[in-house]
MDTraj code that builds the backbone (N, CA, C; nanometers):
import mdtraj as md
import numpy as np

residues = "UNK UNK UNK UNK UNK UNK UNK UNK UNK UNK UNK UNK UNK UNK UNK UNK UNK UNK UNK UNK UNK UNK UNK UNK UNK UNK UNK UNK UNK UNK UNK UNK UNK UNK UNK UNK UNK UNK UNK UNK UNK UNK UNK UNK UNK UNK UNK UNK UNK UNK UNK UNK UNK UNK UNK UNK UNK UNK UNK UNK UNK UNK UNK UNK UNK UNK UNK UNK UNK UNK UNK UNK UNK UNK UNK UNK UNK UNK UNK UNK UNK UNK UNK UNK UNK UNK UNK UNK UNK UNK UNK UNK UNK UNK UNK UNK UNK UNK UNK UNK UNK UNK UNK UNK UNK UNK UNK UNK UNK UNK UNK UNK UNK UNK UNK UNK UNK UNK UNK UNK UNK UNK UNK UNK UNK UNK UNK UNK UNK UNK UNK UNK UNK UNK UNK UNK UNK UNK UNK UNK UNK UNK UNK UNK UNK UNK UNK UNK UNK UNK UNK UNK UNK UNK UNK UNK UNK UNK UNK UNK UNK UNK UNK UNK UNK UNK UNK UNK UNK UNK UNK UNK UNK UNK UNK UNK UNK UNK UNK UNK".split()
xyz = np.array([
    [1.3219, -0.9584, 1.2531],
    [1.2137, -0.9146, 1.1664],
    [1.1646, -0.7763, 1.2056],
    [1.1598, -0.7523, 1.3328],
    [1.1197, -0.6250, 1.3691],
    [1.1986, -0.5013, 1.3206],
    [1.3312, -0.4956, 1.2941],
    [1.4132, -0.4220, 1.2242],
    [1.3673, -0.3634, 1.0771],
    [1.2971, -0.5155, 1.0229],
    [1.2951, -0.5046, 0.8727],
    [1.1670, -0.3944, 0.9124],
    [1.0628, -0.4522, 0.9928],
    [0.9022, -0.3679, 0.9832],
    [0.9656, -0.2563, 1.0337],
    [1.0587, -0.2014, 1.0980],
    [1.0626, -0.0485, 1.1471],
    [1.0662, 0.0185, 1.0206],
    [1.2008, -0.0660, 0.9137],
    [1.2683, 0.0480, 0.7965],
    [1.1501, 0.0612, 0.7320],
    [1.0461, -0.0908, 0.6877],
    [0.8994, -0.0545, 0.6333],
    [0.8103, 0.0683, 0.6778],
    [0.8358, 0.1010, 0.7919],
    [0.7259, 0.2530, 0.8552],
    [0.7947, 0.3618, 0.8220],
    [0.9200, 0.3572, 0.8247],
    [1.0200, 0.4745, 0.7698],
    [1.0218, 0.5165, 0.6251],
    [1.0471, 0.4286, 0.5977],
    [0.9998, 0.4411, 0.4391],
    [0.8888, 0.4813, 0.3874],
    [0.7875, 0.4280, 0.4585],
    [0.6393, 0.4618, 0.4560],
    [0.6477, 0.6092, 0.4939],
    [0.6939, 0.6405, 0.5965],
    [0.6962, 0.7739, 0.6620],
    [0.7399, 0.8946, 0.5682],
    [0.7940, 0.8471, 0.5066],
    [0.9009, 0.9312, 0.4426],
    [0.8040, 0.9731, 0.2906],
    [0.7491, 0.8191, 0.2707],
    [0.6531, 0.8337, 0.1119],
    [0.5170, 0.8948, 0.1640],
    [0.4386, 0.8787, 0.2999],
    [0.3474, 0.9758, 0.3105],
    [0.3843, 1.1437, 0.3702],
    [0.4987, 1.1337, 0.3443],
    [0.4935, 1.2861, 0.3959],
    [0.5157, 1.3314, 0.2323],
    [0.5842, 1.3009, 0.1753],
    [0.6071, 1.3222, 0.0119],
    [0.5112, 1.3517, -0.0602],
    [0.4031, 1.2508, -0.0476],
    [0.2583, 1.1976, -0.0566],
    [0.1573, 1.3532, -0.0425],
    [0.2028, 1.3461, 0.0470],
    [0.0977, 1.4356, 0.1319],
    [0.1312, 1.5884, 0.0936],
    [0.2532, 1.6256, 0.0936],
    [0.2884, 1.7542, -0.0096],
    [0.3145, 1.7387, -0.1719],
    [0.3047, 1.6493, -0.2103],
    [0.2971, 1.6578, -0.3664],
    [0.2257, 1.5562, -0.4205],
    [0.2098, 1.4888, -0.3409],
    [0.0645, 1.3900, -0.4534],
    [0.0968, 1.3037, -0.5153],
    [0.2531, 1.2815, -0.4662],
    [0.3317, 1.1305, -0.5723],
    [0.4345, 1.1334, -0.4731],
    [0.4349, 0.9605, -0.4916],
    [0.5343, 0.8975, -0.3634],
    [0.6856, 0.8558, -0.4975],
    [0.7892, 0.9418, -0.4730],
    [0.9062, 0.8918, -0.5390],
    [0.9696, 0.7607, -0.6230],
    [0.9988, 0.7841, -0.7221],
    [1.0735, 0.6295, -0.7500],
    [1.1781, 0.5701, -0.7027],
    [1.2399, 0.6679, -0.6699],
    [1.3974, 0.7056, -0.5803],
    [1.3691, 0.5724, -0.4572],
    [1.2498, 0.6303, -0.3908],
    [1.2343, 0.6074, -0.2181],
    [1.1581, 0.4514, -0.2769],
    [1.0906, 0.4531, -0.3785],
    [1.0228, 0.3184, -0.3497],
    [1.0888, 0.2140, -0.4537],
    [1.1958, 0.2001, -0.5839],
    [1.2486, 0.1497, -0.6201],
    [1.3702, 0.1281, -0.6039],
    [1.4519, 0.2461, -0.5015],
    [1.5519, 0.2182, -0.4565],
    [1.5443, 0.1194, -0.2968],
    [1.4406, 0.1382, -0.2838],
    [1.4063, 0.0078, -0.1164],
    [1.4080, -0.0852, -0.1611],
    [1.3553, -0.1418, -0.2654],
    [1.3262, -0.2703, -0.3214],
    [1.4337, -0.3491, -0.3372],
    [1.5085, -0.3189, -0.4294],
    [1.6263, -0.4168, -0.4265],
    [1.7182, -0.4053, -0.2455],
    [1.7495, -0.2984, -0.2347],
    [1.8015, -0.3236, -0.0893],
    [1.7154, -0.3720, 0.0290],
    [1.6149, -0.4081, -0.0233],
    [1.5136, -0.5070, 0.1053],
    [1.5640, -0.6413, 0.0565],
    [1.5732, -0.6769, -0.0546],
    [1.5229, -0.8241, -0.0954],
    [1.7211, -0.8605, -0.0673],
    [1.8217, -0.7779, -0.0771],
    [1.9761, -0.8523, -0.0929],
    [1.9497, -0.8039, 0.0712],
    [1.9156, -0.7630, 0.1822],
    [1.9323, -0.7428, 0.3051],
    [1.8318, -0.8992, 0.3268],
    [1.7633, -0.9214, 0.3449],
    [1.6764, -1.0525, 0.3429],
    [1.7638, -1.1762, 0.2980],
    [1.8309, -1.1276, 0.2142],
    [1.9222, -1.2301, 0.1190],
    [2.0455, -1.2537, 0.2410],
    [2.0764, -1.1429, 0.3075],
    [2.2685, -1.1097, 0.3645],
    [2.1706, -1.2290, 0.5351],
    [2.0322, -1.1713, 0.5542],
    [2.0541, -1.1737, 0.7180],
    [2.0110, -1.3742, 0.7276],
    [1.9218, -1.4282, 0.6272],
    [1.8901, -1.5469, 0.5483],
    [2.0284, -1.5815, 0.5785],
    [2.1895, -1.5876, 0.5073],
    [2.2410, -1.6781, 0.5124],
    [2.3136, -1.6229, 0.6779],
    [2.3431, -1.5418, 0.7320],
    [2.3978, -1.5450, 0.8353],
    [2.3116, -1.6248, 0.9691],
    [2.1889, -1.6077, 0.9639],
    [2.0789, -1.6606, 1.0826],
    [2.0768, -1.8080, 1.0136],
    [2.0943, -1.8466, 0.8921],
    [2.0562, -1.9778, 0.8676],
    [2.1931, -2.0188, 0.8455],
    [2.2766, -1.9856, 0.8255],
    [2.4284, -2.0002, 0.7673],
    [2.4820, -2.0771, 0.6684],
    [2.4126, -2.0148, 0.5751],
    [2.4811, -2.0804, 0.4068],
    [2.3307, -2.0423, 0.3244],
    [2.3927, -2.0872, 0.2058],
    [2.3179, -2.0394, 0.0749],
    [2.1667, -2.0359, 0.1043],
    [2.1386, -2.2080, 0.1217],
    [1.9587, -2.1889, 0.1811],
    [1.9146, -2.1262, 0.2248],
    [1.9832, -2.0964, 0.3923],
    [1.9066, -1.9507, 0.4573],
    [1.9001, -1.8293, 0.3562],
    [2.0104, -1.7789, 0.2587],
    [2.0018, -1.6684, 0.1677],
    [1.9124, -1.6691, 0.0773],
    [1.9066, -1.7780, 0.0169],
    [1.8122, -1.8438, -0.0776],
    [1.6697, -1.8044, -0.0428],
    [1.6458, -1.8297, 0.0693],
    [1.5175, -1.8459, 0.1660],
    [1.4483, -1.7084, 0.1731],
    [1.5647, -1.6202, 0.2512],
    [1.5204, -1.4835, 0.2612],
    [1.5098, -1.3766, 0.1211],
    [1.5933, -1.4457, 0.0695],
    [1.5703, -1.3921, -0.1351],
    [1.4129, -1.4184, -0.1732],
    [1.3763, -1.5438, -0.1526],
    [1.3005, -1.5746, -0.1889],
    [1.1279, -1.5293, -0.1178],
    [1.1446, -1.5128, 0.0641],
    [1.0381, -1.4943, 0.0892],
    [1.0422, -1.3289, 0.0741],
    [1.1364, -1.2165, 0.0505],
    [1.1455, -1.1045, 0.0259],
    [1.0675, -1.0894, -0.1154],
    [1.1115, -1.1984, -0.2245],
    [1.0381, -1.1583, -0.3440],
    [0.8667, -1.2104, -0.3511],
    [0.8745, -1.3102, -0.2634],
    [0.7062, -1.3346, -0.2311],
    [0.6534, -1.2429, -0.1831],
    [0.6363, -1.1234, -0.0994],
    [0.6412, -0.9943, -0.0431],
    [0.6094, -0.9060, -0.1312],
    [0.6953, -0.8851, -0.2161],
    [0.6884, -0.8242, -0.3127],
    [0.5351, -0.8730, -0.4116],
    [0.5505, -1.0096, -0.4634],
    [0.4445, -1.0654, -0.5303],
    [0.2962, -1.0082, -0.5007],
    [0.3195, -1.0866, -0.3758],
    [0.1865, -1.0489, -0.3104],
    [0.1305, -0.9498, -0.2291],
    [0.1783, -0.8569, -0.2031],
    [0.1630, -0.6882, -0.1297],
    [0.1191, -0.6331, -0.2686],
    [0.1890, -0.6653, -0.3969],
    [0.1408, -0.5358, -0.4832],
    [0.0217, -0.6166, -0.5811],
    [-0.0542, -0.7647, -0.5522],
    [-0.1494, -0.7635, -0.6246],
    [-0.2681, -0.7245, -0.6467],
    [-0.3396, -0.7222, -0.5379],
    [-0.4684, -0.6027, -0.5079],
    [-0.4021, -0.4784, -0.5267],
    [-0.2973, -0.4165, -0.5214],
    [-0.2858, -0.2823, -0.5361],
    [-0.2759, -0.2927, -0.7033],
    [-0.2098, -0.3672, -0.7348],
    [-0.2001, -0.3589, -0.8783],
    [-0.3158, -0.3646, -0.9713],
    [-0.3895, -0.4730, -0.8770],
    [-0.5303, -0.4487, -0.9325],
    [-0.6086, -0.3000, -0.9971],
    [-0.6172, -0.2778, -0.8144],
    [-0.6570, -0.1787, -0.8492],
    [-0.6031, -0.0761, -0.9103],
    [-0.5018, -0.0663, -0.9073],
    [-0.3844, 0.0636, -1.0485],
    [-0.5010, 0.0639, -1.1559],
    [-0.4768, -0.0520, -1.1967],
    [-0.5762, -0.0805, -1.3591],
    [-0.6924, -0.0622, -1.3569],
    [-0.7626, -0.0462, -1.2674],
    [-0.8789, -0.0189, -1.2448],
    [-0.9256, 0.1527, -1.2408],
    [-0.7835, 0.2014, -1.2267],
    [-0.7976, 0.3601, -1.1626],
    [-0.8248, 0.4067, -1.0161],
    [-0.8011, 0.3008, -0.9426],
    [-0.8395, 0.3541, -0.8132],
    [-0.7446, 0.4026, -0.7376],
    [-0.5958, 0.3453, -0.7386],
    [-0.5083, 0.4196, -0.6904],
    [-0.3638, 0.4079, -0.7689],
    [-0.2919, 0.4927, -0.7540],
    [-0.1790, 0.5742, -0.8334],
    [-0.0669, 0.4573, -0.8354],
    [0.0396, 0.4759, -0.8963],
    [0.1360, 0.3725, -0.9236],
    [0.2057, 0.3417, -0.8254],
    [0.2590, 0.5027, -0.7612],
    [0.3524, 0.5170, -0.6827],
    [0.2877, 0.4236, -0.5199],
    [0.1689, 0.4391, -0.5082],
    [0.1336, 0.3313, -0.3806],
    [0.1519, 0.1829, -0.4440],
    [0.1815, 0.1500, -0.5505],
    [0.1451, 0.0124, -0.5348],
    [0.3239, -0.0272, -0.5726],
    [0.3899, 0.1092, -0.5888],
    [0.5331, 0.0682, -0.5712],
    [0.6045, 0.0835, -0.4013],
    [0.5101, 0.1769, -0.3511],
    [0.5345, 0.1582, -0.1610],
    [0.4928, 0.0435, -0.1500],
    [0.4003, 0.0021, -0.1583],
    [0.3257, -0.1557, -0.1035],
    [0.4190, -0.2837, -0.1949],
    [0.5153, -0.2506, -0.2876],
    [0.6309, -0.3015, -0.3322],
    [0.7018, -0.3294, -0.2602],
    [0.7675, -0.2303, -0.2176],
    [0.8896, -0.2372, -0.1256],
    [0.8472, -0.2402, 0.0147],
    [0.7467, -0.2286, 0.0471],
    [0.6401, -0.2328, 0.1988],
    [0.7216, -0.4155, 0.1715],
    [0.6217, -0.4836, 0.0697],
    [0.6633, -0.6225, 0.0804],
    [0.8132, -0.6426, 0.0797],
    [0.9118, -0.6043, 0.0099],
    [1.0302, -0.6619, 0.0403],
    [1.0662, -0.6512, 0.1671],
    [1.0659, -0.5849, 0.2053],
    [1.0477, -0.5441, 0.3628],
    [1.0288, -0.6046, 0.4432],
    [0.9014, -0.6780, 0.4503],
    [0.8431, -0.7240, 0.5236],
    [0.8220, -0.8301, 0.5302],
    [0.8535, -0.9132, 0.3899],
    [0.7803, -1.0620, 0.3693],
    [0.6020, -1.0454, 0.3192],
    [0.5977, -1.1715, 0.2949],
    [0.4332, -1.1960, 0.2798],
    [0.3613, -1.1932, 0.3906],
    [0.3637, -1.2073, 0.5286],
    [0.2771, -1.2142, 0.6108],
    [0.2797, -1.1111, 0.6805],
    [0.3344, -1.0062, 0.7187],
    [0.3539, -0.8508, 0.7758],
    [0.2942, -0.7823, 0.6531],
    [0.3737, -0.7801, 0.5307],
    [0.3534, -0.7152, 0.4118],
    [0.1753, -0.7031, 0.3881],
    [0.1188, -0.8019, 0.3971],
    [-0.0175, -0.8267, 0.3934],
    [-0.0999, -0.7619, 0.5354],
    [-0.0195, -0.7913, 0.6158],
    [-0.0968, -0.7206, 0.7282],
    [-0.0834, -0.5763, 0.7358],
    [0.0366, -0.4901, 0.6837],
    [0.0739, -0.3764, 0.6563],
    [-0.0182, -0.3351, 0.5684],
    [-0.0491, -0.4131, 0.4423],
    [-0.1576, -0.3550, 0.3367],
    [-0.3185, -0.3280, 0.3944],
    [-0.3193, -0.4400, 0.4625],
    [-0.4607, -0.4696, 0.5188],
    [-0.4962, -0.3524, 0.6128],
    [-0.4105, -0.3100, 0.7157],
    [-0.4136, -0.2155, 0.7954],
    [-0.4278, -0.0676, 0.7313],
    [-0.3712, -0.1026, 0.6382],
    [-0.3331, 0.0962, 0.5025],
    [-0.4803, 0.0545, 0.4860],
    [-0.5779, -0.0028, 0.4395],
    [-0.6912, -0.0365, 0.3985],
    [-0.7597, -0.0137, 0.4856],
    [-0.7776, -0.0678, 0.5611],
    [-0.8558, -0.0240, 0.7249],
    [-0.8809, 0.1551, 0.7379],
    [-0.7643, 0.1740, 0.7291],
    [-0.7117, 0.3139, 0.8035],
    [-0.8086, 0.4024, 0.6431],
    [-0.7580, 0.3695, 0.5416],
    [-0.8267, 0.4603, 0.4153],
    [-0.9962, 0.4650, 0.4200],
    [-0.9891, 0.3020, 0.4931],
    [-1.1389, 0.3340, 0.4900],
    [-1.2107, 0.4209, 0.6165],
    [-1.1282, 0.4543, 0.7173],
    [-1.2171, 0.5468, 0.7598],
    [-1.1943, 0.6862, 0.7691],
    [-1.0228, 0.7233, 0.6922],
    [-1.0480, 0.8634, 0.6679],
    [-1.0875, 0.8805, 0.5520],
    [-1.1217, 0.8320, 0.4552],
    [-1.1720, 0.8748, 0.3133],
    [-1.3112, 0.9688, 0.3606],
    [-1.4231, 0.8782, 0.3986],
    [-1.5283, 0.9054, 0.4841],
    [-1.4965, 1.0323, 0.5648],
    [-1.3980, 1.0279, 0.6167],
    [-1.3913, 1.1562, 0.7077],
    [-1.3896, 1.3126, 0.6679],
    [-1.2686, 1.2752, 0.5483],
    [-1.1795, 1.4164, 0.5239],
    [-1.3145, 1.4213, 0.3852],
    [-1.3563, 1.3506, 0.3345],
    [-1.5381, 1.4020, 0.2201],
    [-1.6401, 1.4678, 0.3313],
    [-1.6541, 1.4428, 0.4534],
    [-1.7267, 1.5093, 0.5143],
    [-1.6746, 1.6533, 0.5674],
    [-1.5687, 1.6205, 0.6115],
    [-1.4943, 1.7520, 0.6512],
    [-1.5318, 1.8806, 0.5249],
    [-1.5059, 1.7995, 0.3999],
    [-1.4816, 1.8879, 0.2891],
    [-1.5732, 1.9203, 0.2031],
    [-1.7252, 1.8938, 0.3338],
    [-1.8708, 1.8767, 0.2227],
    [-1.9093, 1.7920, 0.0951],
    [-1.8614, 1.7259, 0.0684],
    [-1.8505, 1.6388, -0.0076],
    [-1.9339, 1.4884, 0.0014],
    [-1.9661, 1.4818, 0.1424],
    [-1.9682, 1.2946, 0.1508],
    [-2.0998, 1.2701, 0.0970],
    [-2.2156, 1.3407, 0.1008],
    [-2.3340, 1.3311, -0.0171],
    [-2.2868, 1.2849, -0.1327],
    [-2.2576, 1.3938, -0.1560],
    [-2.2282, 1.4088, -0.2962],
    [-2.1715, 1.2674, -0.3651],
    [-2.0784, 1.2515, -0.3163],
    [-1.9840, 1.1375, -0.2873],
    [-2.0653, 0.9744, -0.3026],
    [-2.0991, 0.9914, -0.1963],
    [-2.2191, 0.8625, -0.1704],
    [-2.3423, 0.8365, -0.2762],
    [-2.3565, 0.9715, -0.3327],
    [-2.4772, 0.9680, -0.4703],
    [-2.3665, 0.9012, -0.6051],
    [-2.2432, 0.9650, -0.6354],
    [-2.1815, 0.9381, -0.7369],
    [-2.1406, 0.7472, -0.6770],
    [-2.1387, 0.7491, -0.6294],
    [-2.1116, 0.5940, -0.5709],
    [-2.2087, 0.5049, -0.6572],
    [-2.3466, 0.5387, -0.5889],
    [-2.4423, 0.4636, -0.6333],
    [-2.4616, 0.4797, -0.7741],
    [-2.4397, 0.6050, -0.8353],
    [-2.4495, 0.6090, -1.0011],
    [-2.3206, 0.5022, -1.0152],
    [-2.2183, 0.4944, -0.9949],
    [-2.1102, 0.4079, -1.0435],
    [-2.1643, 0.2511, -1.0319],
    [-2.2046, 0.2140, -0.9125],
    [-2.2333, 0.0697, -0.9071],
    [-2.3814, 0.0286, -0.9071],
    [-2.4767, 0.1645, -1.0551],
    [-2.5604, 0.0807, -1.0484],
    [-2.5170, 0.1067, -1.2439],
    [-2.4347, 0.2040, -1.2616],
    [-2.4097, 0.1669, -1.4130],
    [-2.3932, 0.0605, -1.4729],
    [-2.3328, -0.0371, -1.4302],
    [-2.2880, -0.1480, -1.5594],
    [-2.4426, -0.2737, -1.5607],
    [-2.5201, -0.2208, -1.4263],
    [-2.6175, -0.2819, -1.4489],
    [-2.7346, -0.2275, -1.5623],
    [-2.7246, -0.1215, -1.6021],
    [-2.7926, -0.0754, -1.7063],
    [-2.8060, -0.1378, -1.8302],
    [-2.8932, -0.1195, -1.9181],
    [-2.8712, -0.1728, -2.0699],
    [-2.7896, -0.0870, -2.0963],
    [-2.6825, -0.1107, -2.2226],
    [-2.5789, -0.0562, -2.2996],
    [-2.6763, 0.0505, -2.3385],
    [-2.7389, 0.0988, -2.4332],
    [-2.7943, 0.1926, -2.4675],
    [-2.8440, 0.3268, -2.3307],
    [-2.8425, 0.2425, -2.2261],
    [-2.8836, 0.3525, -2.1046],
    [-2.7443, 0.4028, -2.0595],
    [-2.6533, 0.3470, -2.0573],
    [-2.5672, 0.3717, -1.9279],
    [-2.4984, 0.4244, -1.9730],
    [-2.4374, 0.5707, -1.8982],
    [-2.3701, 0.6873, -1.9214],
    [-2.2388, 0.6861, -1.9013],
    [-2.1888, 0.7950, -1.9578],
    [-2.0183, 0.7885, -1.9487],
    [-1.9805, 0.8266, -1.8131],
    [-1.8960, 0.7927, -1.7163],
    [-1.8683, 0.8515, -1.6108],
    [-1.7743, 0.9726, -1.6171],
    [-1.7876, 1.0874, -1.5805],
    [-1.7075, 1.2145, -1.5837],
    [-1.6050, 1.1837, -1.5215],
    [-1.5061, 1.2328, -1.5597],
    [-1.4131, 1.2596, -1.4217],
    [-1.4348, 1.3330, -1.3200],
    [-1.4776, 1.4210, -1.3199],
    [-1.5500, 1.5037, -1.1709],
    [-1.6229, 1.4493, -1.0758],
    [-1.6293, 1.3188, -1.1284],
    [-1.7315, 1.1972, -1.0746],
    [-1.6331, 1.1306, -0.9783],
    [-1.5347, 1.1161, -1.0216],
    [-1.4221, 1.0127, -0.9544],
    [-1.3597, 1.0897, -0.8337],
    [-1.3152, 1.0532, -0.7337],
    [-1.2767, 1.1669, -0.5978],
    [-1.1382, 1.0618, -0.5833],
    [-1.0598, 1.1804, -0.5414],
    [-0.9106, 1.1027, -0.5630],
    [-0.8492, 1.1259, -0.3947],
    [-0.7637, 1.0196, -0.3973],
    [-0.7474, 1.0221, -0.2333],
    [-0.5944, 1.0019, -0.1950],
    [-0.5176, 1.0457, -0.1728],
    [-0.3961, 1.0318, -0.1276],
    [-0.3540, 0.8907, -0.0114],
    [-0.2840, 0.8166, -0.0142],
    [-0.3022, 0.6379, 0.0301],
    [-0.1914, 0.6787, 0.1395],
    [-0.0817, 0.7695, 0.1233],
    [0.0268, 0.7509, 0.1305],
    [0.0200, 0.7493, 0.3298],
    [-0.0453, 0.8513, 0.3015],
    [-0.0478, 0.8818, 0.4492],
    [-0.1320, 0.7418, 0.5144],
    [-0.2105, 0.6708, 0.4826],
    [-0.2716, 0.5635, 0.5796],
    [-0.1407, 0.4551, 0.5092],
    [-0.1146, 0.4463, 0.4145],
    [0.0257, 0.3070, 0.4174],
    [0.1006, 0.3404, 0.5475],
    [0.1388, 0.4882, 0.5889],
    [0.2478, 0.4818, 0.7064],
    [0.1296, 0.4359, 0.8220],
    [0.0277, 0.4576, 0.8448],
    [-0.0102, 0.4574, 0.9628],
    [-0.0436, 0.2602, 0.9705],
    [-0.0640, 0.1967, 0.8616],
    [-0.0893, 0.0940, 0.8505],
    [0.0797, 0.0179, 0.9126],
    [0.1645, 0.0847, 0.8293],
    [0.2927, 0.0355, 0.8914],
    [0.3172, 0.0616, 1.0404],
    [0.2617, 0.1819, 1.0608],
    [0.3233, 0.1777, 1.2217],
    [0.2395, 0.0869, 1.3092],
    [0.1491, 0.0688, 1.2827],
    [0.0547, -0.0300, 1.3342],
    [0.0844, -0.1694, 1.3626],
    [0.1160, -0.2119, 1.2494],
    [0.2322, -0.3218, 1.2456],
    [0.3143, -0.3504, 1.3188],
    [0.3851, -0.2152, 1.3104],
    [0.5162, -0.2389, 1.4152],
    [0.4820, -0.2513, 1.5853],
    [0.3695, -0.1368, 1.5977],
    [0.3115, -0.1937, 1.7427],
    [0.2756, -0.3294, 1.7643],
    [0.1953, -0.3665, 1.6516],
    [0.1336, -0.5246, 1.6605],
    [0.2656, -0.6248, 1.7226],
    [0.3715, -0.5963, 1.6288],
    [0.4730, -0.6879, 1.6507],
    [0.6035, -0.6494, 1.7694],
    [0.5406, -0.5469, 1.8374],
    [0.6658, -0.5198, 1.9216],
    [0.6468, -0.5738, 2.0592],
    [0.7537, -0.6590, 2.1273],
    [0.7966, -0.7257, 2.2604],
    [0.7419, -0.6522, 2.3012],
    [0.6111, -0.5655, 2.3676],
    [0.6419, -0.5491, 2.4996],
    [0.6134, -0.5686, 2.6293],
    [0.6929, -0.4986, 2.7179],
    [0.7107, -0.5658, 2.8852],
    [0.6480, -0.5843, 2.9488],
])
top = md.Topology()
chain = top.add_chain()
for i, resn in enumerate(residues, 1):
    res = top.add_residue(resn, chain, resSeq=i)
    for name in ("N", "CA", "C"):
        top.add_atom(name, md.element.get_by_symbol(name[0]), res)
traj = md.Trajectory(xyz[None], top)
């Protein structure tokens, strides 16, 4: 398993550096992992278990991975909070990884966003500002319809994921590594 979480940080590595100079993580890097996570899961399933079941098995907990790594992200897609291309890393993060790394990989990218978001708005004068448009957002829908205003886009602050998915992955991989 530790094999699978390394190629997960690599991959990751590879989509936050992408990330991080252009502002979109590839389809290439995150739809071409996907299927070669879930038939590698599939190949190592029947050799460690030896026959169809074990393949079956690793087919299957590769596509649970998948399921469940991209539903909060998917969520939030629809919501507007973050871009496609992370919730197609946190795709193939899950084939990767399975459901129970995959989730801890997400959980950790989450961790990590939440405390540089905070950081790099202060760095960039912003975190007022920031923290006021917050509170206009989550006290809007409590308004009467006739009060409550359109939200601008200048309102919304956009954040690049890519770079805390790798650090969430490497994290992981420390979590899970033997050592002496």
């Amino acid at each position: 398993m530790l094999y699978f979480l390394i190629a997960a940080a690599l991959v990751a590595a590879v989509g936050a550096l992408i990330d991080f100079r252009t502002g979109h993580i590839p389809n290439w890097l995150t739809l071409g992992t996907l299927p070669v996570a879930v038939l590698a899961h599939g190949i190592v399933g029947w050799r460690i278990a030896g026959g169809v079941n074990g393949g079956l098995s690793g087919l299957g907990f590769s596509l649970a991975g998948v399921a469940m790594c991209t539903a909060v992200p998917l969520f939030m897609y629809f919501r507007g909070a973050i871009g496609g291309g992370d919730v197609k890393l946190f795709a193939a993060i899950g084939a990767l990884c399975q459901p129970l790394a995959g989730l801890e990989v997400e959980t950790y990218s989450f961790l990590v966003a939440a405390v540089i978001a905070p950081a790099k708005l202060a760095y960039d004068g912003r975190l007022l500002q920031t923290l006021g448009r917050t509170l206009a957002l989550v006290v809007n829908p409590f308004r009467k319809k006739e009060r409550r205003s359109a939200i601008p886009a200048e309102m919304m602050t956009w954040f690049r994921l890519g770079p805390a998915i790798f650090i969430g992955a490497a994290a992981t991989v420390l979590m899970h590594w033997d050592w002496p």
